[in-house]
N, C-alpha and C positions, 0 to 999 in steps of 0.2 A: 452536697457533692453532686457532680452533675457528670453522666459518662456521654461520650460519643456517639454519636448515633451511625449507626451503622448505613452504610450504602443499600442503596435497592440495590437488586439482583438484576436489573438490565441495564443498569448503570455503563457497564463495561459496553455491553451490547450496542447502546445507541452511541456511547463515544466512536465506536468504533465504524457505525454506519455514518457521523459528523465528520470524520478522518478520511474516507471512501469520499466525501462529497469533496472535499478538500484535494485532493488528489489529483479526481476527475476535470475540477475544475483547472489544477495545474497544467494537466496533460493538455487538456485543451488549448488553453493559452501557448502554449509548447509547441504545439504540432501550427497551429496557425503563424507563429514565431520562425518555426523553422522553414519556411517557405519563404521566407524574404533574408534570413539572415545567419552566418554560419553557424552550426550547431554549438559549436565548444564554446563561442560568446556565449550563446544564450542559456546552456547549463553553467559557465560561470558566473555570468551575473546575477543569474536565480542563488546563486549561492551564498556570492556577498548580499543579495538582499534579506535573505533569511537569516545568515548573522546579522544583520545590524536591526533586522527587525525584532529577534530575541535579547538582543542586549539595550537595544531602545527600551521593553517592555520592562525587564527582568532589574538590569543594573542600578536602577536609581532607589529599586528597594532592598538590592541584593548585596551592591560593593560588589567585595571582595570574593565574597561566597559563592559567586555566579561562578570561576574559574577555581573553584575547588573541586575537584575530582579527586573522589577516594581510587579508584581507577584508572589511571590514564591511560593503560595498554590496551583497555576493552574499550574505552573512548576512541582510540586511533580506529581498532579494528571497526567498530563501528558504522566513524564515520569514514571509511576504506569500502564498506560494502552499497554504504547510502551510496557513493559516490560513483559507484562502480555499476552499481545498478542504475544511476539516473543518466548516465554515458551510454548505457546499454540502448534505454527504452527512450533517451528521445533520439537515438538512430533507428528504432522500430519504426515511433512514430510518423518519423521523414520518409520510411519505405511504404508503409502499409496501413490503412485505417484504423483511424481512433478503435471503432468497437473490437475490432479482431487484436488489436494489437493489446489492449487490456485484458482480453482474455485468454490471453497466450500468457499472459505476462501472473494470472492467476491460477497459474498451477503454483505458485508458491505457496500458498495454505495449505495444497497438497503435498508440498513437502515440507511444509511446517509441523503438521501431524506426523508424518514420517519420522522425520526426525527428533523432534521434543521429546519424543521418551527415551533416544539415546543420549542426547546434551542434557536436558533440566529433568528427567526423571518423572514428564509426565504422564498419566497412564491414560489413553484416551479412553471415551466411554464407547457402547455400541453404536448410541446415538451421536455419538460427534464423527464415528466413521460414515454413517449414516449420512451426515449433514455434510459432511467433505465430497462424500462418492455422487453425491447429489449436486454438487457446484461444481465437481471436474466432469458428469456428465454432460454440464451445461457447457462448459467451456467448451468441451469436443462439438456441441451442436452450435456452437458459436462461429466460433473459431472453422470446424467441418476441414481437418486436413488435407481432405481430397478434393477440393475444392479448389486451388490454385496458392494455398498461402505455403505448401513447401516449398522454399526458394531459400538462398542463402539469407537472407533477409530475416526469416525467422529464429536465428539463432540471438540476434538482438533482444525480445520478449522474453528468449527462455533464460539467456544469461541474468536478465532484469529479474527473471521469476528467482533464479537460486541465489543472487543476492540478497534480496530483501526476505527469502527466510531465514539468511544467514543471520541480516539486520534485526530481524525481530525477535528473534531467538535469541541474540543477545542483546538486545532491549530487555527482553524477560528478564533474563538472568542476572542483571543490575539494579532493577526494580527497586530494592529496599536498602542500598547503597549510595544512589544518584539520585540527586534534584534533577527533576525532568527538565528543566531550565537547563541546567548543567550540561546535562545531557545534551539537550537538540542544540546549545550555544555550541559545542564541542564538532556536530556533528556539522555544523554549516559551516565552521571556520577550517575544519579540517576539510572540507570539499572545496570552500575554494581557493585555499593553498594549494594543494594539488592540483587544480585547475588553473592555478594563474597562468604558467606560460603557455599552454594552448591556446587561453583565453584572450590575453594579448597579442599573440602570434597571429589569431582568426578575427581580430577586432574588425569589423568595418561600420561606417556611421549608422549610428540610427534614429529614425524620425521620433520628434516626441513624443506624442502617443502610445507608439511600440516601447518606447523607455519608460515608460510610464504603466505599462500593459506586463513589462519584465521586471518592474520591481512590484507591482503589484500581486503577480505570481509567485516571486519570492517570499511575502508576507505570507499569502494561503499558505505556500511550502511548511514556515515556521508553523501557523497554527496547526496543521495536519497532524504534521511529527509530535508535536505536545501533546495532542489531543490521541494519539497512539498509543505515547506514550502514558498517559493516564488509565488510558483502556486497560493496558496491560494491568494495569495495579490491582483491576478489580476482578479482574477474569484473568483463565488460563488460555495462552495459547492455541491449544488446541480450542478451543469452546470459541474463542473470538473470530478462526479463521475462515467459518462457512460465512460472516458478517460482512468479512470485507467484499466479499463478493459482491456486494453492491453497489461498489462502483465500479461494474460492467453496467447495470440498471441508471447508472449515473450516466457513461460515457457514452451508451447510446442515445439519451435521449438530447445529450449536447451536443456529439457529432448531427444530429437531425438537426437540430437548432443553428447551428456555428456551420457545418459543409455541407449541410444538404442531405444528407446518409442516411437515409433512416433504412429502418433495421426491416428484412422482410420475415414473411411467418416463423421461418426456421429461428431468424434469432431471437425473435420473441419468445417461444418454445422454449431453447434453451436459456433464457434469462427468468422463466416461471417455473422449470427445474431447480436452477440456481436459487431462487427464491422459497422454494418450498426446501432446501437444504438449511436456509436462514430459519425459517420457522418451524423446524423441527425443534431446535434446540429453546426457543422463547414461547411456544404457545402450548398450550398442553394439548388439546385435539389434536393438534397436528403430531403432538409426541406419540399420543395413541394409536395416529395412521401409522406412524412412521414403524412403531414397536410392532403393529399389524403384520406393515411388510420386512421387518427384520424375522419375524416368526415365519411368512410364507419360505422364505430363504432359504431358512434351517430343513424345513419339510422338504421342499424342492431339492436341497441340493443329496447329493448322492452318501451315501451311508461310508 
C-alpha cells in the first residue's frame, strides 16, 4: 500500500512567485503592444491565444472533460472579473509606467486579506497581516501618491486591483470542484467572447513579429493562470498574497530592461519592504524579526 506524499510547504509559495514572473512578463509584452496597436485588439487576442494555448495542452488528454464544469455560474463570474481586470490594467499601462502601474494594481492582496475572511471564512494570522501591511507599505513607496500619479488615469490599476481579488477569491473557492484546466479553458474563452466585438471593431494590421509577440503573451497568460491556480490548492489565500508581490520585483527589473526605467532609491526601498513582507511568512528568522516587531506594536500602542 503506498500513500501520497504530501506537498512541501512552499510549494504554494514558489508557484506563486512562477505566476508573478508570468504576469510580469505579460504586462510587459502589453505595454510595449500597446504603443503601436489598439488596446481592445491586443487584450483580445491575448485571450484567444490563451484559449487555444490551454485546449492545445489540456484536450488531447482530457476530451470531453476539459469543458466539464461542476459550476458554470462561478466560471462566468470568474472569467467576468479576469476580463474586466485585464481591460482595466492594460489602459493603466498605455497611461502610466510599468513599475508604478503594478503597484497600484497590488493593493489587491490587500484586499484579498480584507476580504477572505468575509467570503471563504479565512482567519488570517498576525503574521500574514504582518506580511500584507509590509507590501502595501511598499506599494505607497512605490507607487508614492504624491508624486504625480493622482490623475484620472489611476483609477485603471485600482479597478484591475479589485478585480483580480475578486478573481482569486473565487479561484479559492472552486479549488476542490474544478480541474484547473477547466477552469483557466473557461476563463480565456469567456474573455474573449466578450471581447470579440471590440476586438474586431479596433482590428488594424499587424506586423509578424508583433503577432507572433501577442500570441506568445497569450501562452504565458495561460501558464500564469494554471500555475495560480495550483498555488491556491496548496496555500490559502491570505498566506499566498504577500508572494505575489513579487511581481512588482519582476516588473521593475523588465521595465529597466524592455523601456529604459529603472527604478530610483525610493523604489528600490519599497520593493525590499515588499520583500521582507514575502519572507516573513517562508523564513523563520525573519518570522522571529517580524513577531519582534508585531510585539514592539502592542507596547507602543496606547492602552
Amino acid at each position: 500500500m503506498t500513500t501520497e506524499k504530501p506537498a512541501p510547504a512552499w510549494l504554494g509559495s514558489a508557484l506563486m512567485c512562477g505566476a508573478s514572473l508570468c504576469f510580469a512578463l505579460l504586462d510587459t509584452g502589453t505595454k510595449y503592444l500597446a504603443a503601436h496597436y489598439p488596446l481592445m485588439q491586443i487584450v483580445w487576442v491575448r485571450y484567444m491565444a490563451q484559449t487555444l494555448g490551454v485546449a492545445l495542452i489540456f484536450a488531447p488528454r482530457m476530451g470531453r472533460q476539459l469543458l466539464n464544469a461542476h459550476r458554470y455560474g462561478i466560471q462566468l463570474f470568474r472569467g467576468l472579473c479576469l476580463c474586466c481586470g485585464s481591460v482595466f490594467v492594460i489602459n493603466g499601462l498605455a497611461r502610466l509606467p510599468l513599475a508604478e502601474t503594478t503597484a497600484i494594481v497590488f493593493l489587491g492582496p490587500v484586499l484579498i486579506t480584507l476580504l477572505s475572511g468575509l467570503l471563504l471564512k479565512e482567519k488570517a494570522r498576525a503574521m500574514d497581516w504582518l506580511a500584507v501591511s509590509s507590501g502595501f507599505i511598499g506599494v505607497l513607496i512605490i507607487a508614492r501618491p504624491g508624486g504625480g500619479l493622482l490623475t484620472w488615469a489611476i483609477l485603471f490599476p485600482l479597478g484591475s486591483a479589485l478585480c483580480n481579488a475578486l478573481y482569486q477569491l473565487v479561484t479559492r473557492s472552486v479549488r476542490a470542484s474544478e480541474h484547473a484546466a477547466t477552469s483557466n479553458f473557461y476563463t480565456g474563452l469567456i474573455g474573449a467572447l466578450v471581447l470579440t466585438p471590440w476586438g474586431v471593431h479596433a482590428w488594424a494590421p499587424m506586423q509578424a513579429l508583433d503577432v507572433m509577440l501577442l500570441l506568445g503573451i497569450g501562452g504565458i497568460a495561460s501558464v500564469g493562470h494554471l500555475t495560480i491556480t495550483y498555488a491556491l490548492q496548496h496555500a490559502p489565500a491570505t498566506t499566498l498574497g504577500a508572494y505575489s508581490y513579487s511581481q512588482i520585483l519582476w516588473a521593475t527589473l523588465l521595465g529597466g530592461l524592455v523601456f529604459g526605467s529603472l527604478p530610483d532609491t525610493m523604489a528600490w526601498l519599497g520593493i525590499l519592504v515588499i520583500a521582507f513582507g514575502g519572507l516573513v511568512l517562508s523564513v523563520p528568522q525573519v518570522q522571529k524579526i517580524g513577531a519582534a516587531l508585531l510585539r514592539l506594536g502592542r507596547r507602543a500602542a496606547p492602552p
